[in-house]
N, C-alpha and C positions, 0 to 999 in steps of 0.2 A: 699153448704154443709160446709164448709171452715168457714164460718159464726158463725155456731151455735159452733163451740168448742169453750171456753171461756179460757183454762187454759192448759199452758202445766204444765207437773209433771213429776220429776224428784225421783224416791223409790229408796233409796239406799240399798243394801245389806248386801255390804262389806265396808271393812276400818275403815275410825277412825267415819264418817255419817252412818256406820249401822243402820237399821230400822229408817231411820229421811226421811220425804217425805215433798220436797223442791215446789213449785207451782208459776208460772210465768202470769201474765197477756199475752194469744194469741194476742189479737190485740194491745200490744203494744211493742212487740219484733218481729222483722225479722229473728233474731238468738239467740242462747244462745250457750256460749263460755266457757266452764270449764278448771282448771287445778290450779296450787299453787298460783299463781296470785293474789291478792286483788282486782285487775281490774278485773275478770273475774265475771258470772254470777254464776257459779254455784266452788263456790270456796272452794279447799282441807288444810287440815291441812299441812303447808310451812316446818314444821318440821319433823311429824309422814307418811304420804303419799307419800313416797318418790321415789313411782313407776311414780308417777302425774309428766309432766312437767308444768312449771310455764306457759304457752301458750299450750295448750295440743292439744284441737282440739276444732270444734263449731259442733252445729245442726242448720242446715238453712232451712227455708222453701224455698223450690221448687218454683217456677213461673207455671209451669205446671207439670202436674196436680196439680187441688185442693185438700187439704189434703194431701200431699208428703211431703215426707221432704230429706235431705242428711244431712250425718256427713261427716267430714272432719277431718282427722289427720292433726295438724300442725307441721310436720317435728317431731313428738315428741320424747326422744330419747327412751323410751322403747316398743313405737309402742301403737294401739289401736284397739281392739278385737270387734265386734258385731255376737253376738251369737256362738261365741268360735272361729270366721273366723275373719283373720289379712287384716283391713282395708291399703288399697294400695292407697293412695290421698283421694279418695272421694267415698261412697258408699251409697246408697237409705238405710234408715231407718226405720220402720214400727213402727207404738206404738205397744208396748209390746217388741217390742225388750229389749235384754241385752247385755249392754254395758260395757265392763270392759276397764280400761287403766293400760296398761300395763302387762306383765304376773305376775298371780299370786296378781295384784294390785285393789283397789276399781274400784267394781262392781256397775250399778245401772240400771234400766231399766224407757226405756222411755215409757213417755203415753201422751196423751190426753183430757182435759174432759172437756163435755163430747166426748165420742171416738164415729163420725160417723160409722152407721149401716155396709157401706161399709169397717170398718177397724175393723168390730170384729172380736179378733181372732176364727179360728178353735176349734170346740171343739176338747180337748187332751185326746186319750185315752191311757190309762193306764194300764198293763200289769203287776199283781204282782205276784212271784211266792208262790205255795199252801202252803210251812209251816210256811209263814207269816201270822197271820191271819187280814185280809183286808179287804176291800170293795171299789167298784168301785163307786163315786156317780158324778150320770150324769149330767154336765152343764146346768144352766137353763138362755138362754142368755137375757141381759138387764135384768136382776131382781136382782138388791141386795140385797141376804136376811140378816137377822140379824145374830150378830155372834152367833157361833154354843156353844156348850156346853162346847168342847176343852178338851172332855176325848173321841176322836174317838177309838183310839184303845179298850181300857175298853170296851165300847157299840160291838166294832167288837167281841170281844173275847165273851161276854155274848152271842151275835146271834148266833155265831160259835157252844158256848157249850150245848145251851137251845134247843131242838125243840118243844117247846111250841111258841120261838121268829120265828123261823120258818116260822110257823103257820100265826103269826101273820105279817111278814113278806109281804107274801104273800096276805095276805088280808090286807096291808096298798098299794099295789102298785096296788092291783084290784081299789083302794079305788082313788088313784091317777089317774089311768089310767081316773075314770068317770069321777073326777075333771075337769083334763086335757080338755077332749074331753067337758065337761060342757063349758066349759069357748071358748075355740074352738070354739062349735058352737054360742057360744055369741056374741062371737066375730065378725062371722060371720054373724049372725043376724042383731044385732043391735050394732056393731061396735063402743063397747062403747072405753075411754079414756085411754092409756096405765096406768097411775096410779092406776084406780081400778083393771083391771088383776096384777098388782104387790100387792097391797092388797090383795088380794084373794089367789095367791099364797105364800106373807110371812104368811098370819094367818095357811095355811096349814104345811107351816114349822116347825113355832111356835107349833102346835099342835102336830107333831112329837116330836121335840125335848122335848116339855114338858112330854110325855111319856117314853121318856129316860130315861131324869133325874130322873123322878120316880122309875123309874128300881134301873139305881145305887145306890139313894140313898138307898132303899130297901136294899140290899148288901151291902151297908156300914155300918147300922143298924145292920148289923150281925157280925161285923170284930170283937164281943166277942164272937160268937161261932166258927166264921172260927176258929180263932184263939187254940180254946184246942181243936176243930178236928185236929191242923197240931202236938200240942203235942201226937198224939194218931195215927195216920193215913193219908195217902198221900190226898194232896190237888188237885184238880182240876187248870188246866192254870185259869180258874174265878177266884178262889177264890185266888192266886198266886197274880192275877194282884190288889185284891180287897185288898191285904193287902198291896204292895207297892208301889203303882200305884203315889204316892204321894212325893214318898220317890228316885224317880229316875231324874235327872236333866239333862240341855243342857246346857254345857258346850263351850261358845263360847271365841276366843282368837284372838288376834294377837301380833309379838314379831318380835325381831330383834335382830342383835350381835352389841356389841359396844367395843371401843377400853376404856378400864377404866381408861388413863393416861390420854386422852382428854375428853371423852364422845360422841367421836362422835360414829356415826353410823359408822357399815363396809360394804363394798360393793364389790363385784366382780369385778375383773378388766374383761372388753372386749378390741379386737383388730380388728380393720377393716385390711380383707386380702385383696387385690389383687390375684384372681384366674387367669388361665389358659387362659381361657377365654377372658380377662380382664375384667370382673365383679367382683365386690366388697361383700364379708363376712364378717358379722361381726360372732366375736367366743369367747368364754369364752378362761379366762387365768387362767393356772394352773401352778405350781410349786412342782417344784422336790426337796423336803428338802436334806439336806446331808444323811441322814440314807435313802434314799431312794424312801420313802412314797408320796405320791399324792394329793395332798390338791390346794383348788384355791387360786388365789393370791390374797389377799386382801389387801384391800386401803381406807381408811378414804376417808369418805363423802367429803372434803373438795378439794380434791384431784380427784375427782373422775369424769372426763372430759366424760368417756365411761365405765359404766356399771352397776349392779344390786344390787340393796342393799339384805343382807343374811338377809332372814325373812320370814314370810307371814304373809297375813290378811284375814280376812272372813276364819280361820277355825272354826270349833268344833268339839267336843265330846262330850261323858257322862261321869256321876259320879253320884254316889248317898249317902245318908247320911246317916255317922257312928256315931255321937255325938250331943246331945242335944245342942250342942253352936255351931252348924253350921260348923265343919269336914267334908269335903266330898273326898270319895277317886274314882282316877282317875287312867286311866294309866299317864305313865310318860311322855309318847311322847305326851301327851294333852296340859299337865301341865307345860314340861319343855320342849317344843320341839325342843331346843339348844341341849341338851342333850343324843338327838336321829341323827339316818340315816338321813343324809340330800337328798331332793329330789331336783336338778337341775333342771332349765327351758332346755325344750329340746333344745331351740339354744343354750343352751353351746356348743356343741358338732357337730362336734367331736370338741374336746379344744386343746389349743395350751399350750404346755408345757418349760417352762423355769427354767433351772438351772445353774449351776455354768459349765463354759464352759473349753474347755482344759487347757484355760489361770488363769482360776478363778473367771473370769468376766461372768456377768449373759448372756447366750444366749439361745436362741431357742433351744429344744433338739429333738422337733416333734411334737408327736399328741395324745390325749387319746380320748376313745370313752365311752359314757357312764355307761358302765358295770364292767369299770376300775377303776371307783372310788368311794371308799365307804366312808364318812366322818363325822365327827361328829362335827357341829360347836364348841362344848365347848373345843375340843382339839386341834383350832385351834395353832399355835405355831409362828406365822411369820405374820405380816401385814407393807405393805409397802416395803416387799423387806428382814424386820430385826429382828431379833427374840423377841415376845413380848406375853403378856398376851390379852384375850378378859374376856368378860361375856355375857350372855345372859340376857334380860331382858322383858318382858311383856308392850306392849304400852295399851291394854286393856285384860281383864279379866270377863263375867260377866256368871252368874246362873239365866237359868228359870227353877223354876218348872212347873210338867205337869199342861196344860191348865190354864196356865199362858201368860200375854206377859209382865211381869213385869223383866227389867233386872238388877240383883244386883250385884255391884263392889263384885270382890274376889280375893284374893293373895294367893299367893303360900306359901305354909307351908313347906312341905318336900319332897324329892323324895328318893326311895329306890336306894340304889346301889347296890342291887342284883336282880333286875328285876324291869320288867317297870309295875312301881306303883307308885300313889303320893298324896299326901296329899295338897286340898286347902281347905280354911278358907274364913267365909262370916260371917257377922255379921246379928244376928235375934235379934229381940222386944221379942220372948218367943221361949222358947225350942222347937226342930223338935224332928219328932218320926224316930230318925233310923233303918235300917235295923237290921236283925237278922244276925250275922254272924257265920261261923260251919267249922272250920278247922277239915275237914274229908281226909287229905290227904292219912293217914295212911290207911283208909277203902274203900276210893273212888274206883269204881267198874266197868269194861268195859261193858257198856250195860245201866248203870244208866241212868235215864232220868237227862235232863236238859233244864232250860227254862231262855232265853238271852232275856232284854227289852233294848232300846237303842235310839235315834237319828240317823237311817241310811239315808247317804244323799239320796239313792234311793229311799226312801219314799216321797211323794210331802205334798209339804209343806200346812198350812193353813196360810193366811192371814187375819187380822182384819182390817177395816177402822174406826179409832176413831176420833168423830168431839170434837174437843178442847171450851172447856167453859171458856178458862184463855187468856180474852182481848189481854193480853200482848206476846199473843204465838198462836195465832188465826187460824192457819194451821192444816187441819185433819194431822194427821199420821198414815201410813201403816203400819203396825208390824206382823212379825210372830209371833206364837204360838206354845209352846210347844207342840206337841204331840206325846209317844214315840211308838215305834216298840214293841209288845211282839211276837217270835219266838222260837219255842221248838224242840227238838230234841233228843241225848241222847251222852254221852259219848263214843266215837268212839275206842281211847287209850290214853293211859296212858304216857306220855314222861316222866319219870324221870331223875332228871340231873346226873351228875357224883358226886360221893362220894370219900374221902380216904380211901372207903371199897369199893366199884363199880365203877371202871372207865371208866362208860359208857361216850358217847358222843353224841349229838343231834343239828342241824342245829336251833331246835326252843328253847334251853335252855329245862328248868324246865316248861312243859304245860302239859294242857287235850286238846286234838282233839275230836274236835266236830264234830257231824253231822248236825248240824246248817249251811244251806248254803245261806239263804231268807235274809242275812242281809251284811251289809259290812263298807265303811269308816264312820264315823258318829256315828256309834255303839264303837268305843274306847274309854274303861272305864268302858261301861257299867255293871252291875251285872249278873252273872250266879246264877240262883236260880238250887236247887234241889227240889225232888217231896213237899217238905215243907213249900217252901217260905220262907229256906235260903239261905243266898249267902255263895256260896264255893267256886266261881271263878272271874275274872274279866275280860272279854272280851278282845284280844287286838291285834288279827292279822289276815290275811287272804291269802288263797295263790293260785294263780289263775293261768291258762295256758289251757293248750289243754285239760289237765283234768278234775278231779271234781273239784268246790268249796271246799276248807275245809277250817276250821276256829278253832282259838285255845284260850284258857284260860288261865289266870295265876292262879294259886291256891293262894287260900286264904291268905292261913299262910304267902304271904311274904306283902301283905296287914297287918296281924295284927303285923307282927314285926315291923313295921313302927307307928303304933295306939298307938302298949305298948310301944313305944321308945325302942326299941329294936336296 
């Protein structure tokens, strides 16, 4: 069995190889060995990838059994993850596993190809909840169909609203079920050649989806009369998603803090303890400023013998667009994510605290636990021990629109400093149609409907496999596809901020509380439409516990104060 796989592949996810799919001749590697390295097989950016050790770990093939394989951590120093579990020397690897090095650092998953019968994975089912509107679509194993249309949600929302689709519905899976069992008994019959049953079943797909497409387009054809129905009268979630369905993006990023007198990166100091026990911990180090305050101790890359560089890779969010020359607005923490709450890898903690001791000299003053410190990269105030400036800055930046896998460089334009909102800029060949925007703060109404479209990572993703026609780059590549979440609900309450005529006060600032619960990380940025299909809100928080889901908007107006240079 061992024989017939020809190719190992390496999909990357995350980091600075995002969506690039790397492919190894099987019978002529024993192993393949990743990390910053130039020696290595599968090798990381030595500058931007800074979670990667230069020797990180390998994948080996197994002696027994055939088709096994192990990964191997080599002493690495931020550690090496398979399927979110902390690899401890040497652990059995499956294709399709996911593989990240380091916390928080590039991700990629291993395969095979092709992947023996006996290593396909399980079909994964899928559980989404009702006021996302979805669809489950069933595994059809060893068949690669062609890529899909990559306007899923659109099509979900049209089946959702129509019951004429229904109808029809139901009589395309009667229509399957005969197929199916047709070919079944063929199969059975005359036990014809696996390629004609994948024939058979992509010309059924094809046939599907080319019925789609007809639909949509159908409803596109009409986006001049949606349109002066929304002047006159409330729109249906269809016709919502048929006006902006095009105009909502995936916002993907990675960034880090750097020291501006040198440029280097900064990094978290760690401290190997000696426990009780005598076993050894490692733990983040923090520092106690003079004025009191709790911030980690940070240390220039160069310097940096034990610990984590401040950053991440493989985030995203949404944004959609406000301006014919490519403006799109975001929240802040997408765009500037220096600029936000930082979220610690949980083995900081509990961390070890260092300040200026009886004498004045730096010492040990104890322990903080994670609930104890809230921090903002950009105000960091101290690196290396001594009082100094940072910046944050973007290692990448890119924009897909929906049912797209096209990724376009974007820079950061502005961030609001009265709420998390932000402006980035992408260069077009010809003007995009932006959204409709409607500062209704003054009018906004407990009870209003409202409809959130977004990138939420709970959503599962689509993948495309494209076989490359450029001699010179002759490797398919794997790429996701944009397609976003539409989810409705309605305005729960009203959070107003405090004024020098109302000196309220509120833990969420200046929001609207939603009753939108189907959606979550992934969706920051994204647009709150009203019953018209326009945006009055901007998606950007969530708050979670033993209670209900709730989720919260920024109102518009501090979106346009940032548009009009305000």
């Amino acid at each position: 069995m061992a024989a017939s796989i020809q190719k190992f592949v390496i999909r990357h996810l995350s980091g600075t190889k995002a969506n690039q799919t790397e492919e190894f001749d099987f019978n002529k590697f024993e192993e393949l060995t990743f990390g910053r390295s130039a020696d290595n097989h599968v090798r990381f950016d030595p500058e931007l990838d800074l979670m990667v050790s230069r020797e990180h770990g390998r994948i080996v093939k197994a002696n027994t059994p055939a088709s096994s394989f192990t990964i191997e951590d080599n002493e690495s120093r931020n550690g090496l993850f398979v399927n979110g579990k902390r690899v401890q020397g040497a652990s059995t690897l499956m294709p399709g596993d996911e593989v990240q090095l380091g916390n928080n650092g590039p991700t990629f998953v291993f395969d095979v190809d092709p992947r023996p019968q006996d290593l396909m994975p399980a079909t994964r089912m899928v559980s989404l909840s009702k006021p996302t509107t979805e669809a489950n679509v069933p595994e059809v194993v060893a068949v690669e169909p062609k890529a899909g249309i990559g306007k899923d949600t659109f099509e979900r929302v049209i089946t959702h609203e129509r019951s004429k689709s229904r109808t029809t519905l139901w009589t395309a899976m009667a229509a399957a079920v005969v197929i199916f069992g047709a070919i079944g008994f063929t199969m059975w019959k005359n036990q014809p050649n696996a390629e004609d049953i994948k024939k058979e079943v992509a010309s059924t797909i094809n046939e599907s989806n080319s019925k789609l497409l007809n639909e949509i387009k159908g409803l596109q054809d009409n986006l001049g009369e949606i349109k002066q129905k929304a002047e006159n009268s409330p729109l249906s979630e269809t016709e919502i998603a048929a006006l902006n369905l095009d105009k909502v993006v995936k916002i993907e990023t990675s960034w880090g803090l750097f020291d501006p007198a040198t440029g280097e990166a900064l990094w978290q100091l760690y401290q190997e303890e000696k426990m009780p026990d005598g076993s050894k911990a490692i733990r983040g180090v923090f520092m106690q400023t003079p004025d009191g305050k709790i911030e980690p101790y940070l240390i220039t890359s160069k310097n940096a013998q034990l610990g984590i560089p401040i950053g991440a890779a493989g985030g995203w969010g949404t944004g959609f667009v406000v301006s014919e020359n490519g403006l799109i607005m975001t929240n802040r923490h997408v765009a500037y994510s220096w600029q936000t709450s930082y979220s610690f890898p949980q083995e900081a903690f509990p961390g070890i605290v260092v300040g200026a001791g009886a004498d004045g000299k730096m010492a040990k003053l104890g322990y903080v636990d994670q609930g104890q410190v809230q921090w903002v990269p950009s105000e960091a105030r101290y690196v290396n021990g001594y009082p100094s400036q940072v910046e944050g800055r973007t290692y990448s930046m890119k924009v897909v629109f929906a049912g797209s896998t096209n990724r376009r460089d974007a820079v950061v334009n502005i961030a609001s400093q009265n709420h998390d909102v932000a402006l980035i800029k992408i260069d077009v060949a010809k003007p995009l149609a932006p959204v409709e925007l409607l500062d209704n703060y003054d009018s906004i109404k407990q009870g209003d409907q409202a409809v959130v479209m977004g990138y939420p990572g709970a959503s599962p993703e689509q993948f495309l496999v494209r076989k490359s026609n450029d001699p010179f780059k002759p490797n398919s590549a794997t790429t996701s596809m944009a397609n976003p979440t539409m989810t409705s609900g309605n305005v729960a309450k009203l959070i107003k901020s405090s004024t020098e005529f109302a000196p309220t006060m509120s833990q969420m600032g200046d929001a609207y509380q939603l009753t939108i619960n189907a959606t979550g990380p992934g969706n920051s940025g994204g647009p709150m439409f009203d019953n018209r299909g326009r945006v009055i809100g901007i998606y950007f928080a969530q708050q979670l516990g033993a209670g209900p889901h709730i989720t919260y908007a920024v109102p518009i107006k501090y979106g346009l104060e940032i548009l009009n240079n305000k």
